[in-house]
N, C-alpha and C positions, 0 to 999 in steps of 0.2 A: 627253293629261292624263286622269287615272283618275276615271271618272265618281264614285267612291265620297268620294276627295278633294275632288272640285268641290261635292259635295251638303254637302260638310263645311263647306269654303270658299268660298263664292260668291265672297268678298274679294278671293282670288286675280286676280280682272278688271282690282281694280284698280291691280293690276304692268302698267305700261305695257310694259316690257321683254321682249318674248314668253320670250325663252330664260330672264330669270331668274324670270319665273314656273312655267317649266316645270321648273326647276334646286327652285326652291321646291315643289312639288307632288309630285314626286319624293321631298324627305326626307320628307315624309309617308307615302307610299306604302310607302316601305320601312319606316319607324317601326311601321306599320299590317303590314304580313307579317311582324315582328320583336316583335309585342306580342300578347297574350294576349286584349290589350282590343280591341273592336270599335269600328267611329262608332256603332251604336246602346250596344253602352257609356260612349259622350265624351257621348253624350246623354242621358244619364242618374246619370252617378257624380256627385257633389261635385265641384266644383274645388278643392277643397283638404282635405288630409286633415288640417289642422289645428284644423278646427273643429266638430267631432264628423258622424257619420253622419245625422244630423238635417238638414244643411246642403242647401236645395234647390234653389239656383242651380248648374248644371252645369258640368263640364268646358267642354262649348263655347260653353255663357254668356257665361262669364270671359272664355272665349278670343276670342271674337270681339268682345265689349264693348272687352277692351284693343285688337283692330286699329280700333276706329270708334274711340274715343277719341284715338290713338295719330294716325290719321290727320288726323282734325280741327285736335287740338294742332298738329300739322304744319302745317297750312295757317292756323294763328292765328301762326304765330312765323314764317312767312312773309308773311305781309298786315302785320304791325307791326313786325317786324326787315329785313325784304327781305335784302339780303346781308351786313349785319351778322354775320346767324347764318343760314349756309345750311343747307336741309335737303333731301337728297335722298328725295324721296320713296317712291320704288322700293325704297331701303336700309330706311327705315323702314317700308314694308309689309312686306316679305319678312320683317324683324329681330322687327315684330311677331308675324306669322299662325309664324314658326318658335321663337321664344322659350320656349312648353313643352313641346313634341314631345319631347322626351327623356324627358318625364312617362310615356311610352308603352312606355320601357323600364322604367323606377324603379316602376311599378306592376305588380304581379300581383295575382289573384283568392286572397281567402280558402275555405277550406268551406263557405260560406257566400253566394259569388258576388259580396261586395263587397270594392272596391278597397282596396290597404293597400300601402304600401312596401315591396319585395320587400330580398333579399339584395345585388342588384346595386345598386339605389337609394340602400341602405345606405352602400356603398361610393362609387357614383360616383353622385350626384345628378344632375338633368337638367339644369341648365348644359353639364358636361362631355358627360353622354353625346348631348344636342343638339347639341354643337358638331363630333362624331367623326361623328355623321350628317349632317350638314349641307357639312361637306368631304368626307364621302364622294362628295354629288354635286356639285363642284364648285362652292359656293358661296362668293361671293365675302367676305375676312377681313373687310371693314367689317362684314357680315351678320352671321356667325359672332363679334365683338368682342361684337353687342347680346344676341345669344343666352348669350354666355359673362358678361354683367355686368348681363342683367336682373333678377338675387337677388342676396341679401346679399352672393354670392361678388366682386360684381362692386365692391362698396363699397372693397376696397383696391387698387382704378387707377384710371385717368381715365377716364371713360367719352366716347364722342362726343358730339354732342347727338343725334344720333338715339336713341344708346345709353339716353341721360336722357330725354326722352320715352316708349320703351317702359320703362323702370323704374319713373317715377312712372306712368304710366298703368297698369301692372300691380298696382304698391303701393297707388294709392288705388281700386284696386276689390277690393284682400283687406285689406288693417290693418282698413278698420269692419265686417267678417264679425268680425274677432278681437281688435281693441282699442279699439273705439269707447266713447264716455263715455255712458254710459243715465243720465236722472235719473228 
C-alpha cells in the first residue's frame, strides 16, 4: 500500500478485508498519478466548489468526516436493527473513503493554482469517472453501486443501505456549507 495514500487514509485500517483494502487503496493511487492535484492539494482545496473559494473546510475534511460518520451510522443501525437491516461494514468503508475520488479527475488547476471543474468533470462528473476507476481495479459492484449513487445521480435508483448511509453522511456534511437557514 502507497505510503502517500495511507497518510491520506489512515481509515483504510479499518477494511478488515486485506485484499479489499488494497483493491481500495489502489483506485486512489491511480486517481492520484491521473490527477493534477496532489494530497497536499486534498489538504488544502475546498471540498466543494460550490460554495465559493472562501470555504475552509477541505477536500479531506469532508472526506474523511463522511468515512467516521458513515462508519458510526453503521454501527448505530447495527446495535438497533441487528439483521433487520444488515450492513456490511467493509462495503461501507471502502463505498465511503471511494465515493469522491473521481473528484481527482473532474478537478484541474486554474492560473491561479485553485481548484475549478475541468472539461472532463464537465462532461463526466465524479460518480461516473469514480466508478471506471474503481472497476478498473477490481472493485467489487456493491462498492462501485455506493460510489455510482452517493450524489444526486444516484437519487433515480434504489440505493442499498450502505448506499443511503454514505449519501446522507455525505449530504449532511455539504447542504449546511450551502443551504442551511441563518437567523
Amino acid at each position: 500500500m502507497n505510503n502517500e495514500v495511507l497518510n491520506l487514509w489512515p481509515e483504510l485500517e479499518w477494511i478488515e478485508n486485506e485484499k479489499l483494502r488494497e483493491k481500495t487503496a489502489k483506485v486512489w493511487e491511480i486517481a492520484l498519478e491521473r490527477s493534477v492535484m496532489t494530497p497536499e492539494d486534498l489538504n488544502t482545496i475546498p471540498f466543494t466548489l460550490l460554495c465559493g473559494p472562501d470555504l475552509k473546510v477541505t477536500f479531506m475534511d469532508h472526506k474523511r468526516a463522511v468515512v467516521h460518520i458513515a462508519r458510526d451510522s453503521g454501527r448505530k443501525i447495527q446495535e438497533f436493527f441487528k439483521s433487520e437491516l444488515p450492513i456490511d461494514m467493509d462495503v461501507l468503508l471502502s463505498g465511503a473513503i471511494l465515493a469522491d475520488v473521481g473528484k481527482l479527475l473532474e478537478y484541474v488547476k486554474d492560473e491561479n493554482g485553485n481548484a475549478v471543474q475541468g472539461s472532463y468533470g464537465k462532461y463526466l462528473r465524479h460518480p461516473f469517472s469514480g466508478v471506471a476507476l474503481a472497476e478498473e481495479c477490481g472493485i467489487p459492484p456493491e462498492i462501485c453501486h455506493i460510489i455510482a449513487t452517493h450524489a444526486g445521480e444516484g437519487n433515480l435508483v434504489k440505493r442499498s443501505t450502505e448506499a443511503y448511509v454514505v449519501h446522507h453522511a455525505d449530504f449532511m456534511t455539504f447542504l449546511p456549507f450551502k443551504e442551511r437557514l441563518t437567523i
